[in-house]
Biopython code that builds the backbone (N, CA, C, O; Angstrom):
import numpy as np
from Bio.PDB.StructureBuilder import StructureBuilder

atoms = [
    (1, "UNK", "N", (128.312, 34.437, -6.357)),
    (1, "UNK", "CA", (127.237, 35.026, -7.125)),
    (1, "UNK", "C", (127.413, 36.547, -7.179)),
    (1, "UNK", "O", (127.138, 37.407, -8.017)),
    (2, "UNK", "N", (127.939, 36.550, -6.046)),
    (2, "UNK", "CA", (127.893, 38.571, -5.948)),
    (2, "UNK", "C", (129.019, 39.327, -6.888)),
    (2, "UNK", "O", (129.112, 40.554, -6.944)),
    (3, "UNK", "N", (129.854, 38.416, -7.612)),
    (3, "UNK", "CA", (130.999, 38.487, -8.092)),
    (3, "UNK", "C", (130.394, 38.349, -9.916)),
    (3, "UNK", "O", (130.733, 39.109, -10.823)),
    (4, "UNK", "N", (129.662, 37.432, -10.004)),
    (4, "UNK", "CA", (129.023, 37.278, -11.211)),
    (4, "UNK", "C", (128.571, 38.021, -11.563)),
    (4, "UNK", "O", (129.074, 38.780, -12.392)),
    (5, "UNK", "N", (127.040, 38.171, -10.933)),
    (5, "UNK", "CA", (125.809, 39.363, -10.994)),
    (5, "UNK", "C", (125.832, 40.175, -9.800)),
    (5, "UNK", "O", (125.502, 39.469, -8.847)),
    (6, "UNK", "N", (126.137, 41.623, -9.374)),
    (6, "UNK", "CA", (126.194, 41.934, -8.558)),
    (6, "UNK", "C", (125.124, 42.592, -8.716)),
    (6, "UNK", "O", (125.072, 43.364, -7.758)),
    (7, "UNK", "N", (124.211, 42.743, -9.387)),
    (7, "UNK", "CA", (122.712, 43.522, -9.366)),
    (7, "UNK", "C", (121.880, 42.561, -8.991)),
    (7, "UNK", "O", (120.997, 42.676, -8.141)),
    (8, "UNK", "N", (122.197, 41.420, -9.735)),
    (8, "UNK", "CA", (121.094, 40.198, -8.851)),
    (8, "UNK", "C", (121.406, 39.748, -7.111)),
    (8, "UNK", "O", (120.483, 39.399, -6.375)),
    (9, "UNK", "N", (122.504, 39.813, -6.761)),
    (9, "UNK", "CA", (122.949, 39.929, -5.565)),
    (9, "UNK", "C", (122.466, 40.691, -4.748)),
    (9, "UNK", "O", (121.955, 40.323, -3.690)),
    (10, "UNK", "N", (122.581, 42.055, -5.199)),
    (10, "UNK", "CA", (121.937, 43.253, -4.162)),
    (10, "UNK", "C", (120.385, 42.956, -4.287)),
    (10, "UNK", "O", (119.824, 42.723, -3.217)),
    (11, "UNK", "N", (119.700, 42.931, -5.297)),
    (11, "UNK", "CA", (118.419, 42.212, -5.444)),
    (11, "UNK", "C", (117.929, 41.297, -3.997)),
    (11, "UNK", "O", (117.326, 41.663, -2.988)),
    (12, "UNK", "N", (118.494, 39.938, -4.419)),
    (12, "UNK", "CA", (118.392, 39.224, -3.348)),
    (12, "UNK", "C", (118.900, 39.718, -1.474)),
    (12, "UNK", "O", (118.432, 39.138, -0.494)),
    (13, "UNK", "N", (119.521, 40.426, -1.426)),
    (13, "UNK", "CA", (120.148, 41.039, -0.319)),
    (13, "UNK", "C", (119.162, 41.555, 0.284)),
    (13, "UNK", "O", (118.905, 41.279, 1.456)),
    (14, "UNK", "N", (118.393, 42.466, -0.507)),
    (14, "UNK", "CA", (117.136, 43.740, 0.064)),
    (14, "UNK", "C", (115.969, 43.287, 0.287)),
    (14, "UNK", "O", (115.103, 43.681, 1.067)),
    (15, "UNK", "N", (115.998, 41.693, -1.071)),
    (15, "UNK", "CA", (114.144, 41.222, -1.089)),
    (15, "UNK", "C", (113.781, 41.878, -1.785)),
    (15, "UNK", "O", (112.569, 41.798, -1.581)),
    (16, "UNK", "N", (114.007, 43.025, -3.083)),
    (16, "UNK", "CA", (113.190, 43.171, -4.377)),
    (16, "UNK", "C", (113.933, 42.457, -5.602)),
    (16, "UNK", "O", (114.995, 42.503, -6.223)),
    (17, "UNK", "N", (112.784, 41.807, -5.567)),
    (17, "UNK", "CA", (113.635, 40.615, -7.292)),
    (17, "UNK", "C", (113.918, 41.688, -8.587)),
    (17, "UNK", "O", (113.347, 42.655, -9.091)),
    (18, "UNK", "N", (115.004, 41.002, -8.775)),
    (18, "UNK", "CA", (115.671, 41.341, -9.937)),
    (18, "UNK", "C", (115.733, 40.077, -10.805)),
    (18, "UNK", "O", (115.869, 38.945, -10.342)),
    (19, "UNK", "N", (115.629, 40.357, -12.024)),
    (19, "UNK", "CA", (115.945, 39.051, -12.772)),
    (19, "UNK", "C", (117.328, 39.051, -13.261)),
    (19, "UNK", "O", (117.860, 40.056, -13.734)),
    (20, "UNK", "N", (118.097, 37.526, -13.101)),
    (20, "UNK", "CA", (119.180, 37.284, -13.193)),
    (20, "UNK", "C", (120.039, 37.771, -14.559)),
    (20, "UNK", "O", (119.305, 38.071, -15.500)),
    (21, "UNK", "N", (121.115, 37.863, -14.744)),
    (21, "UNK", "CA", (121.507, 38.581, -16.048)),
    (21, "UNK", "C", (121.497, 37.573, -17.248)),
    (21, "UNK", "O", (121.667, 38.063, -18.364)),
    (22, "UNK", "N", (121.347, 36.448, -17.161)),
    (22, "UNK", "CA", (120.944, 35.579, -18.101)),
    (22, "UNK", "C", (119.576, 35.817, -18.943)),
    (22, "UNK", "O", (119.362, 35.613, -20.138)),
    (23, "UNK", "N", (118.793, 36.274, -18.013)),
    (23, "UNK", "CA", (117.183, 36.559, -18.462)),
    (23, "UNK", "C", (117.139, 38.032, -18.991)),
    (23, "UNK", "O", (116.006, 38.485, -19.151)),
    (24, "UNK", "N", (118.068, 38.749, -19.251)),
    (24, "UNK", "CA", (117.690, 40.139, -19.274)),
    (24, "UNK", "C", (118.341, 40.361, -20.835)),
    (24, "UNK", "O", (119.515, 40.215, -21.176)),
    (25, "UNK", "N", (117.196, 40.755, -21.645)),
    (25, "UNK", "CA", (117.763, 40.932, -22.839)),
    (25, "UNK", "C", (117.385, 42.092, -23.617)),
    (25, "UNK", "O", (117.243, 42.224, -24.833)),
    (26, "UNK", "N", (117.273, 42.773, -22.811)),
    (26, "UNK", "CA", (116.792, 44.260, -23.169)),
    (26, "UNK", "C", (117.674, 45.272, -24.838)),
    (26, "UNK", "O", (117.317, 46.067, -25.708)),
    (27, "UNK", "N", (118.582, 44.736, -24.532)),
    (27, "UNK", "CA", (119.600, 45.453, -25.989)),
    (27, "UNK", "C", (118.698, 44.487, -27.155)),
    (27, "UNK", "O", (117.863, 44.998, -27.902)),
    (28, "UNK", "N", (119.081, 42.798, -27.157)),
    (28, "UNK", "CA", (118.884, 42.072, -28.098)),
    (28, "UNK", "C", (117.805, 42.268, -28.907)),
    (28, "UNK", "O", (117.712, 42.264, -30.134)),
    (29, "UNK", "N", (116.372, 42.577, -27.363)),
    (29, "UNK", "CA", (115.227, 43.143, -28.423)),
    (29, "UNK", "C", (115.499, 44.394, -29.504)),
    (29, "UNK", "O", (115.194, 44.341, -30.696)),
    (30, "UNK", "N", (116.042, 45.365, -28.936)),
    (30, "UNK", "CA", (116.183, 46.527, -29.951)),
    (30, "UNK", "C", (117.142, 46.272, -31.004)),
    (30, "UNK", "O", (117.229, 47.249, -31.748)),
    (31, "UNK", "N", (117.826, 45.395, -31.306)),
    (31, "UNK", "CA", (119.058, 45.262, -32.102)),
    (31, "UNK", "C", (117.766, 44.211, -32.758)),
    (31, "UNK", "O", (117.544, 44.679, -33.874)),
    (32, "UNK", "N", (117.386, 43.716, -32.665)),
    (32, "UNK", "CA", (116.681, 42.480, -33.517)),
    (32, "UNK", "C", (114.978, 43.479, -34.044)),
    (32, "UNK", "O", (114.192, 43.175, -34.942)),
    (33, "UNK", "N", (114.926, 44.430, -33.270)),
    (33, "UNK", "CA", (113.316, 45.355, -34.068)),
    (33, "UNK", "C", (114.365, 45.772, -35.062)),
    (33, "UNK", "O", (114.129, 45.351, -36.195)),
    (34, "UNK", "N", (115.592, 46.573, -34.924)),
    (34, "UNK", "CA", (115.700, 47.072, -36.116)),
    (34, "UNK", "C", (116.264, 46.718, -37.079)),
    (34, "UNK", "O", (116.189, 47.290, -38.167)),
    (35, "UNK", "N", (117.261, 45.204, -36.716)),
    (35, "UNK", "CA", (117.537, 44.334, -37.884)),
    (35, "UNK", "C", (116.113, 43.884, -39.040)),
    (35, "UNK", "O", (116.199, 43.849, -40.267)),
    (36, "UNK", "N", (114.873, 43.581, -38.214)),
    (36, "UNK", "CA", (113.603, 43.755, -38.855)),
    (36, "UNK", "C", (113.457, 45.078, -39.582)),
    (36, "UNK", "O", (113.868, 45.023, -40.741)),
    (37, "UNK", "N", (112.993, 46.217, -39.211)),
    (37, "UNK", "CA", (112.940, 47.201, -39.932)),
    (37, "UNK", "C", (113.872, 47.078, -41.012)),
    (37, "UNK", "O", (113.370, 47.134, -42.134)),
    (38, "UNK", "N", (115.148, 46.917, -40.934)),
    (38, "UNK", "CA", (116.312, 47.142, -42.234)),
    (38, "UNK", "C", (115.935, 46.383, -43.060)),
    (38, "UNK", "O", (115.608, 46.800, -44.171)),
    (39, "UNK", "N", (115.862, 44.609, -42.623)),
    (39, "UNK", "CA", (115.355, 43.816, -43.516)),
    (39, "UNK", "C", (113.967, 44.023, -44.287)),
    (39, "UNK", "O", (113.797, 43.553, -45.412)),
    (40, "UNK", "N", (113.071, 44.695, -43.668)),
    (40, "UNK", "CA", (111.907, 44.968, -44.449)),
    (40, "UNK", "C", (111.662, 46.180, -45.336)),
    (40, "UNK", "O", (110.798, 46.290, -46.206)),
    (41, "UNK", "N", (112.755, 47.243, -44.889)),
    (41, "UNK", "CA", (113.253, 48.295, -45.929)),
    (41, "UNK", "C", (114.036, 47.948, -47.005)),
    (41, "UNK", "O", (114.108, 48.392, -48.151)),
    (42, "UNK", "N", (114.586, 47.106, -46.440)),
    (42, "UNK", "CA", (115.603, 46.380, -47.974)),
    (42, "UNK", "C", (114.978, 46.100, -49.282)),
    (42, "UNK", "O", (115.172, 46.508, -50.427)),
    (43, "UNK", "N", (113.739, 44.834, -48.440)),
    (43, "UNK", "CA", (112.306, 44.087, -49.132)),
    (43, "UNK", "C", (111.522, 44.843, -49.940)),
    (43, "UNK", "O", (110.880, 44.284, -50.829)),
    (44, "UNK", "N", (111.449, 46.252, -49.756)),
    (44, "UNK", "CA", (110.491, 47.538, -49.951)),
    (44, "UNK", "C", (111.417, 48.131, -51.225)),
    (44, "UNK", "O", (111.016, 48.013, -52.382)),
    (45, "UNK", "N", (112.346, 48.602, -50.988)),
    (45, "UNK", "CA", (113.069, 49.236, -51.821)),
    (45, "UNK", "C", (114.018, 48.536, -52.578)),
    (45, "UNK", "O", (115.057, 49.150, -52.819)),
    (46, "UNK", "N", (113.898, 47.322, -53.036)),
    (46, "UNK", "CA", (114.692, 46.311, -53.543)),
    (46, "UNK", "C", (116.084, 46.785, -53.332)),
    (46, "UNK", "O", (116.689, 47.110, -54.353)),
    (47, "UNK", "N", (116.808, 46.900, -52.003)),
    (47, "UNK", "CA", (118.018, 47.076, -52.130)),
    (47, "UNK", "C", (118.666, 45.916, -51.353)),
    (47, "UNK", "O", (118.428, 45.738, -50.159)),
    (48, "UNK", "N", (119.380, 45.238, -51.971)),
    (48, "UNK", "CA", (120.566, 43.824, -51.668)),
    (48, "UNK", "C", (121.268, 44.541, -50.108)),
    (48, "UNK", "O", (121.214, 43.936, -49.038)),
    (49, "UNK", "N", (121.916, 45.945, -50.281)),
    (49, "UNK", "CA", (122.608, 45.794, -49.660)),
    (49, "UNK", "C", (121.969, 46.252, -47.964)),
    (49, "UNK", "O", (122.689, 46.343, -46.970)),
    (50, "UNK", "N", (120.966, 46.412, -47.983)),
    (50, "UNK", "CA", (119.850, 46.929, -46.613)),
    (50, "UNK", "C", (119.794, 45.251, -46.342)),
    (50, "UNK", "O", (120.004, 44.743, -45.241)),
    (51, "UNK", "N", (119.495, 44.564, -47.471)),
    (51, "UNK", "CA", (118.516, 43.142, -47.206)),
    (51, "UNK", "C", (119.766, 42.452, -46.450)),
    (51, "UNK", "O", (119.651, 42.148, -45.263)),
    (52, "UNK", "N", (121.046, 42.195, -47.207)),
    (52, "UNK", "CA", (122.210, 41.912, -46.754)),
    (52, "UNK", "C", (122.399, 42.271, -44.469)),
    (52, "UNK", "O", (122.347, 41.645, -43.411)),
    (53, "UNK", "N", (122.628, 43.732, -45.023)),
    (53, "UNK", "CA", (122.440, 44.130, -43.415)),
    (53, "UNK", "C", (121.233, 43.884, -42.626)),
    (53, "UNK", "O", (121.473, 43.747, -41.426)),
    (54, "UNK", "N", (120.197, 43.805, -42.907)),
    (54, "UNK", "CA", (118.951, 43.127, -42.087)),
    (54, "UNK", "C", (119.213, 42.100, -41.268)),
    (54, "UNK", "O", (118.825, 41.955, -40.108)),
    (55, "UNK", "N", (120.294, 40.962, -42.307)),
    (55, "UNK", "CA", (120.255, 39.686, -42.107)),
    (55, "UNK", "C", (121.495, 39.493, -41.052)),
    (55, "UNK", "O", (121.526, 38.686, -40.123)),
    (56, "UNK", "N", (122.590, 40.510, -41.457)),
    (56, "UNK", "CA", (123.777, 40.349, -40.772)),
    (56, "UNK", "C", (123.426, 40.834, -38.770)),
    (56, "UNK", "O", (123.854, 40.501, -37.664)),
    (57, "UNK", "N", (122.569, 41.625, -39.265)),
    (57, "UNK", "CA", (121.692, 42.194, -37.668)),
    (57, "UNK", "C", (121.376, 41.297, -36.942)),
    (57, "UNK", "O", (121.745, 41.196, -35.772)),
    (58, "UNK", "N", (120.547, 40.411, -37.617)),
    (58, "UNK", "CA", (119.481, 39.317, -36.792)),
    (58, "UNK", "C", (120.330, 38.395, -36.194)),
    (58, "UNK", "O", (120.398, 38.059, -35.011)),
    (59, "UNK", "N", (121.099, 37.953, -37.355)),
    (59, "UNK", "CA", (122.329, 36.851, -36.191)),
    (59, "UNK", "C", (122.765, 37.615, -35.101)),
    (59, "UNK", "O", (122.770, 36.912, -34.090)),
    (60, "UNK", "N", (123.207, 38.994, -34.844)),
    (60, "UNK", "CA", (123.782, 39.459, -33.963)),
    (60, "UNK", "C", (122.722, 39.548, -32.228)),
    (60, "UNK", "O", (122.946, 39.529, -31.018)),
    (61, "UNK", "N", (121.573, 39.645, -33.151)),
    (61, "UNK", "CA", (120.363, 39.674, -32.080)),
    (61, "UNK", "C", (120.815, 38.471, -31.752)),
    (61, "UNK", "O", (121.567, 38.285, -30.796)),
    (62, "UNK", "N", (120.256, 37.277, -32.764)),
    (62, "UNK", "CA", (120.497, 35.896, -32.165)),
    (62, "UNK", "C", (121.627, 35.782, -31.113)),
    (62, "UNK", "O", (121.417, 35.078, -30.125)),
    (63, "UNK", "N", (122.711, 36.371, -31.240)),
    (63, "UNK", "CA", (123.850, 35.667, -30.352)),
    (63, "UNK", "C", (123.649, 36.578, -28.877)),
    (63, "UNK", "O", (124.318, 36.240, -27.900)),
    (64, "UNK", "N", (122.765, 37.655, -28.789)),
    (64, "UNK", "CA", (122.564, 38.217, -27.674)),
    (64, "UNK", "C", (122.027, 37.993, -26.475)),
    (64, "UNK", "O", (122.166, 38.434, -25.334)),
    (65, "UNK", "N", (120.914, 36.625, -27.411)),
    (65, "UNK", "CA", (119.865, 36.043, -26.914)),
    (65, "UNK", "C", (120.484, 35.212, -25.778)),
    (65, "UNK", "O", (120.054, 35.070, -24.634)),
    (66, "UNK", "N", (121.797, 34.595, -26.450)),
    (66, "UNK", "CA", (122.254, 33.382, -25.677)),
    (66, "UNK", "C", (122.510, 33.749, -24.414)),
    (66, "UNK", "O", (123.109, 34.792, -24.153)),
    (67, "UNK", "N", (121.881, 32.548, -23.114)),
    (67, "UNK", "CA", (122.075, 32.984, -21.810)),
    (67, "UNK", "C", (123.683, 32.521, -21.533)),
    (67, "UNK", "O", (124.330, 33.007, -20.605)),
    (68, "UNK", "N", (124.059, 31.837, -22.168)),
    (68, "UNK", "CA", (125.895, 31.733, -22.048)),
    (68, "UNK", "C", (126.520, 32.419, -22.563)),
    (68, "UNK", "O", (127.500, 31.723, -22.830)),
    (69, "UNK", "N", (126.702, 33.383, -22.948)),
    (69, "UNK", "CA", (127.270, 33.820, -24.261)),
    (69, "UNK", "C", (128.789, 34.727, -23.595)),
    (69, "UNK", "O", (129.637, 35.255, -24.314)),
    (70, "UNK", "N", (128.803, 34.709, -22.204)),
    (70, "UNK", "CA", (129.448, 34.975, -21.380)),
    (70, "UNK", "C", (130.777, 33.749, -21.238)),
    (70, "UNK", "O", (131.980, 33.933, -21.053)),
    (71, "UNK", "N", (130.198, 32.802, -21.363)),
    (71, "UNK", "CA", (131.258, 31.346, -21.023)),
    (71, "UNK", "C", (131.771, 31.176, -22.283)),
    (71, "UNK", "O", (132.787, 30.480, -22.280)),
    (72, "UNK", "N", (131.293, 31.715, -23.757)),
    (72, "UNK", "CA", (132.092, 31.718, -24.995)),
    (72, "UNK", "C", (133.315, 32.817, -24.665)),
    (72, "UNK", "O", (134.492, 32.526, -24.880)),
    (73, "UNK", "N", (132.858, 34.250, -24.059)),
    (73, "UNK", "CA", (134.190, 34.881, -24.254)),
    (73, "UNK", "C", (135.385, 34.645, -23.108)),
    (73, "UNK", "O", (136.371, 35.381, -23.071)),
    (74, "UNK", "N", (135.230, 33.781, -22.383)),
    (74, "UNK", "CA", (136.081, 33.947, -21.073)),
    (74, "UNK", "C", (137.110, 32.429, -22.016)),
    (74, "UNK", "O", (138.231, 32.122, -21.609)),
    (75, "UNK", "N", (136.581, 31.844, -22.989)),
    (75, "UNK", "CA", (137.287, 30.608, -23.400)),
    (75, "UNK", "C", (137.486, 29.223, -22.373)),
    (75, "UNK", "O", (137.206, 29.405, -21.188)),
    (76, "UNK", "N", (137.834, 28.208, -22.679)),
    (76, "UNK", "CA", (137.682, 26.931, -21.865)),
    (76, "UNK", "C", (137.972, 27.123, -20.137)),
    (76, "UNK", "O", (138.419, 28.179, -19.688)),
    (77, "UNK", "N", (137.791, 26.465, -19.657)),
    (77, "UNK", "CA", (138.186, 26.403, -18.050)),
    (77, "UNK", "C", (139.621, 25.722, -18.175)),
    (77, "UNK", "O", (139.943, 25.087, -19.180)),
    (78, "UNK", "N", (140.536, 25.919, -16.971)),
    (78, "UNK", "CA", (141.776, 25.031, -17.051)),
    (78, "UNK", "C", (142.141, 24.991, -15.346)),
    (78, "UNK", "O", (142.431, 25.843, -14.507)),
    (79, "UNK", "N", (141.998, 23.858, -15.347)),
    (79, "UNK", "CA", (141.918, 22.930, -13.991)),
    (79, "UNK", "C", (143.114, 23.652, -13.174)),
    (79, "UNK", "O", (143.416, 23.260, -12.047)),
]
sb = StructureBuilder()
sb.init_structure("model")
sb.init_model(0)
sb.init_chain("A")
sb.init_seg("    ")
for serial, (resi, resn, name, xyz) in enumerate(atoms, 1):
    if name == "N":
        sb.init_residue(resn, " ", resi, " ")
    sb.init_atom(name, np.array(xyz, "f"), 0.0, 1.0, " ", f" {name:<3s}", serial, name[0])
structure = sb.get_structure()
């Protein structure tokens, strides 16, 4: 574990909780307020190519969200 999350480790070590790095999505929120903002400036100012990037944002939020998203980049396990 200490090798994984070493902030949740020291956490547990001292006895003040930390939440695990799966739960912590502190970037995703801000990448996904302002994929909103773009998308709703797009909406406002009829421009395709804001509305376009709004949308291309939000998936990116989406994939931030994921608590695995760690086991996609390391690729399959091999015995």
């Amino acid at each position: 574990m200490r090798r994984k999350d070493p902030r949740f480790a020291r956490a547990l070590a001292t006895g003040q909780p930390c939440r695990p790095r799966e739960y912590r999505h502190g970037r995703a929120w801000a990448v996904l307020g302002l994929s909103l903002l773009v998308l709703t400036l797009g909406l406002v100012l009829r421009q395709g190519l804001l509305l376009a990037s709004g949308l291309v944002m939000a998936g990116a939020a989406g994939h931030l969200f994921d608590p695995q998203r760690d086991r996609y980049r390391q690729g399959p396990r091999r015995s």
